[in-house]
N, C-alpha and C positions, 0 to 999 in steps of 0.2 A: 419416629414419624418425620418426613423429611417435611422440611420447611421452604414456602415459595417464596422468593422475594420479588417483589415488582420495580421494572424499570421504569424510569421516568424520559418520557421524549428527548429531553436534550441531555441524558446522558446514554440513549439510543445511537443520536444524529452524531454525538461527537468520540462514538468507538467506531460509529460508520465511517465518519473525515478522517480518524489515524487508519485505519484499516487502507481507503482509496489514498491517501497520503503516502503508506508503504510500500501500495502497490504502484504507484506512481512513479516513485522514486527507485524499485527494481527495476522497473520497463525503463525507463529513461537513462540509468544507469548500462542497461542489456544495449541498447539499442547505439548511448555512446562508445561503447565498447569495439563494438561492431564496425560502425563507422573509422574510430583508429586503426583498428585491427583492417578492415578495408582500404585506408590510405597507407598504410605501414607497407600493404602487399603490392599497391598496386604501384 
């Protein structure tokens, strides 16, 4: 029988902030990228 465990709010809210914190930091990362890779060409 499989077992449910319940989440409690604030360890909801803070896999939400690393989650948005991860993706944050690829986009930002993507986006610096970009920007060299655009001054590099132009």
């Amino acid at each position: 029988m499989a077992r449910t465990t319940t989440h409690s709010a604030s360890e909801k809210l803070s896999i939400f902030a690393l989650a948005a914190l991860v993706l944050v930091t690829v986009v930002g990362g993507a986006f610096a990228a970009g920007y060299l890779i655009g001054r590099m060409l132009l």
